[in-house]
Steps between C-alpha positions, in 0.01 A plus 500: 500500500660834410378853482593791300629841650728784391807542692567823693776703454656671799749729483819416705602824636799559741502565885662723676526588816705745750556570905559825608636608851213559733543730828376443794179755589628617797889558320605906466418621155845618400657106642603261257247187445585254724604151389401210631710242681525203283607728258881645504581822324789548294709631745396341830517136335832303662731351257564118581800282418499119375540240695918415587477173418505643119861428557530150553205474171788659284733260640316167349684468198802374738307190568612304222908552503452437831312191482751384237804565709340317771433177265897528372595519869276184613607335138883514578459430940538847577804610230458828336690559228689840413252555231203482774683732740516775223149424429412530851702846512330609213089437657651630809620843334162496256294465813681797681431699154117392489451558872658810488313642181157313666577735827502842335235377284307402800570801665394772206188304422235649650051513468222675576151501433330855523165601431501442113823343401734187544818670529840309498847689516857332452805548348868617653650745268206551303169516705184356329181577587234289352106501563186351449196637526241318767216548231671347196628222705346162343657212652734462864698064426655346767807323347721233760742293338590222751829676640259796563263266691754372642615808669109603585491798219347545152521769243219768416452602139187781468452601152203677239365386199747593319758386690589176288831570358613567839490889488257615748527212703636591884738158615563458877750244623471391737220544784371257787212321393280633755640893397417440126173331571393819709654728258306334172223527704551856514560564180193348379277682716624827463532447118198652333260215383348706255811596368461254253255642275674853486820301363449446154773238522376105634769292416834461410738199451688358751764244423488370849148313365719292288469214765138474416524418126594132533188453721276453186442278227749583286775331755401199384265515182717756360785215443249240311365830332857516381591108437116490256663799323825386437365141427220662242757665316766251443192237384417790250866461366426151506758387786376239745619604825443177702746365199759726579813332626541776830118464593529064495843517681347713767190286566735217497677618766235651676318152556804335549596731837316481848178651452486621814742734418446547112147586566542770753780658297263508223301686683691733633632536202179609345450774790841642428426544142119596562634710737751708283240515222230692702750729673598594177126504368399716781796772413412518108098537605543741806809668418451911555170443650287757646128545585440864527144700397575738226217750613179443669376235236698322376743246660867361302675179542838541327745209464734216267855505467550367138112572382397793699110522594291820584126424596294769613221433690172766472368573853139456406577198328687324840193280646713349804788285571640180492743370799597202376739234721587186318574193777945532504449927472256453807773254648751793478283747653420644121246650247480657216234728349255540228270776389142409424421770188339539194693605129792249534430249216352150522558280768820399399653892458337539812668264734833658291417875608331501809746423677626813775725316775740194422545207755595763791474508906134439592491813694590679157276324289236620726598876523519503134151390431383774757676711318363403174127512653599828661357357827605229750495173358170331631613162700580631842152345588454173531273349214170310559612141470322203263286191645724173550324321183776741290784316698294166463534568117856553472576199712358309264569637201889461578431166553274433211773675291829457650534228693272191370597583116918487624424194714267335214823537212742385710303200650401425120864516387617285791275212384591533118890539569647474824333415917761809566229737351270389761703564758531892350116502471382455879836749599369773247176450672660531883673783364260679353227488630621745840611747235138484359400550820701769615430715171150450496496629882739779372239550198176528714663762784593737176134536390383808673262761376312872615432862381773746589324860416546546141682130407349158519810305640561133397753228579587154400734228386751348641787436236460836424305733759322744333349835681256708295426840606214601221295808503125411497406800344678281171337164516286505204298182549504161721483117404452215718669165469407160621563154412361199590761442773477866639083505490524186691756683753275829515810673320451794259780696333473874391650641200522888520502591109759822481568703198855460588777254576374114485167610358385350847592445819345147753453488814486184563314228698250722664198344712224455224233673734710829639686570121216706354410719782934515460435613155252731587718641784761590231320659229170662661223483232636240237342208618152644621343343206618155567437503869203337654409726875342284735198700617496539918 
């Protein structure tokens, strides 16, 4: 059942917003407006020095040579050679160097916070002042390699927007943990939330999200991608490759080792190479990235190393947001963003343009889609859950699917071929039927579903986690799905039709008898027709 209705249009205009000093009524008319107490001025606002054990951080690099004269001297019964005494001279004048240089370093570094910047000073001959200011600041990482947590301190880096090449980014090394977790704390409070939408910059690249590109499917899929090209072209110039001398020889030897050892170095293998591949994928896609609105209506996603892309978004065309957190990405506390909007091709273009944030920090995936909505993101709320026949149905369907069909095969080949096969059959089923388990439970607690203001917000999926923030002003009709199965279940799934994006958007699983006064909810109006009022 679907209904017609012609989406709205609504402007997407910026905020501002200001504070001013206020006095106190009863202050002299000629006095200065007082300021309150959480809130330094410039010139009352105490500077602060690191922590000392900064010292002994700069000092890790001597734990190797030193860990390698102590093997020599355990290696020989205590000998040390002339060669390790001038070796041992030389750490021991390099560590009076370092120390030295880490002392006046220490000692000229200094911090503040007053009552609109970040300020950090430093420098011996040459004093540098550098500052941030407390509006534009974006995101406050904790960073503790394990000689840091070792010694109980961590390093603060604050930074803006358009702090991704490392230029307006503020780097403090090294504070106590408890220190830097109050002094993020104040940062982020005193830092202007709207500041965002007066900034016309969102995003910029930061190489430090480089450790989240091997956390997606091109890790692994990316290699066989590879291997089907390669193999596609050589048959086109008519070469058998499982002919070829170098392939036989190395499946030869390959079944000839241990497998318990071939296998896994397959593997790994395969993860180095997948893992190369998408690094360098994710620097040709994202390279010179930035997110920024050009005015007040329309919103640019420039990036691409070798091919060079420049999408431009129209405000009134934007319909919502797309937070999307595929299962290893979610693993690595990552997400990536998509913009739900009209005027970017067919559904294949689409899914190539829409996208504003690569795999990134989940805390920066989710302050870029507020700042491509122009408003906070809409998931702070907890969403209304789904009845337990949705995580009835995808218990069974991974078992229906995934673990019966694998057991089925290999029980089938074991009588045709070999009793080993039967032994694989009834393990494939031990194994996987927990992991069916697990991801089905994992499945059902990402369903979730409400009204936030303007946005219907919907989440799902598992393998990848998708949250939809979708203005209802643009849902142009609804359909409702069942099956057999899902009738039986008192399931019914919602399809929002969009003028934008997918076309349309599920939410999925929904008890049959609460999903049209849902509907309803949403869009106000559009479903009046089809709606039968029980009289009092």
């Amino acid at each position: 059942m679907s209904a017609p209705r012609e989406p709205g249009t609504p402007g997407l205009a910026p905020t501002a917003s200001g504070t001013s000093p206020t006095a106190h009524p009863d202050a002299h008319p000629d006095a200065p407006p007082s300021t309150p107490a959480t809130t330094p001025s410039t010139s009352t606002a105490p500077w602060r020095r690191l922590d000392p054990r900064t010292l002994l951080v700069h000092c890790g690099w001597m734990g190797a040579p030193l860990a390698s004269l102590a093997l020599t001297a355990l290696a020989t019964g205590g000998r040390i050679t002339t060669g390790a005494w001038i070796t041992l001279a030389a750490i021991a004048a390099s560590f009076a160097v370092v120390t030295t240089l880490g002392l006046i370093r220490w000692a000229r570094t200094e911090f503040r916070v007053t009552a609109d910047t970040l300020e950090v000073r430093s420098g011996l001959l040459n004093r540098r002042l550098r500052s941030v200011p407390l509006r534009r600041i974006r995101t406050v990482d904790l960073t503790a390699s394990p000689l840091h947590r070792l010694l109980g301190v961590t390093v603060l880096r604050a930074g803006t927007a358009g702090s991704g090449d490392g230029g307006s980014e503020l780097s403090l090394e090294a504070l106590t943990v408890a220190e830097a977790d109050r002094l993020r704390a104040e940062l982020l409070a005193r830092a202007e939330a709207e500041g965002a939408a007066d900034d016309p910059v969102v995003a910029r690249i930061s190489w430090r999200w480089l450790r989240y590109a091997p956390l997606t499917f091109w890790v692994v899929g990316g290699v066989f991608v590879v291997a089907g090209s390669v193999y596609r072209a050589l048959d086109g110039m008519g070469i058998e490759p499982w002919k070829l001398g170098l392939v036989q020889r190395a499946f030869a030897e390959f079944g000839a080792s241990a497998l318990w050892l071939t296998v896994p170095a397959a593997l790994l293998v395969v993860l180095a190479l997948g893992s190369v591949g998408a690094i360098a994928l994710y620097v040709e896609n994202w390279w010179n990235y930035s997110l920024e609105w050009t005015d007040a209506r329309s919103l640019r996603v420039r990036r691409g190393l070798f091919t060079t892309r420049s999408v431009t978004i129209e405000g009134t065309r934007l319909r919502g947001v797309l937070l999307r957190e595929p299962l290893l990405l979610r693993a690595g506390g990552g997400a990536l963003v998509r913009a739900v909007a009209g005027g970017l091709g067919n559904r294949e273009e689409n899914r190539k343009r829409s996208g504003l944030l690569p795999p990134a920090p989940r805390t920066e995936a989710l302050r870029v889609a507020s700042g491509a909505l122009r408003a906070a993101f809409p998931e702070a709320e907890p969403l209304t859950g789904h009845p337990r026949a949705a995580l009835r149905r995808r218990r069974t369907r991974g078992l229906l699917f995934v673990v019966v069909p694998g057991a089925a095969v290999l029980a089938g080949l074991g009588v045709a071929f070999t009793p080993v096969l039967l032994h694989c059959a009834w393990i494939y089923a031990v194994v996987t039927t927990p992991v069916v388990w697990w991801l089905a439970r994992d499945a059902y607690r990402s369903l979730g579903h409400g009204i936030r203001g303007a946005y219907l917000v919907a989440r799902s999926g598992t393998f990848s986690r998708d949250t939809l923030a979708l203005q209802r002003s643009a849902i142009a009709a609804w359909t409702f799905s069942t099956s057999p199965f899902t009738r039986r279940s008192g399931l019914v799934t919602l399809t929002a039709a969009v003028a934008a994006g997918e076309d349309g958007y599920r939410v999925r699983d929904l008890a049959a008898e609460a999903a049209p006064g849902f509907a309803a909810a949403v869009t106000p109006g559009l479903l009046d027709e089809f709606l039968v009022h029980r009289q009092g």
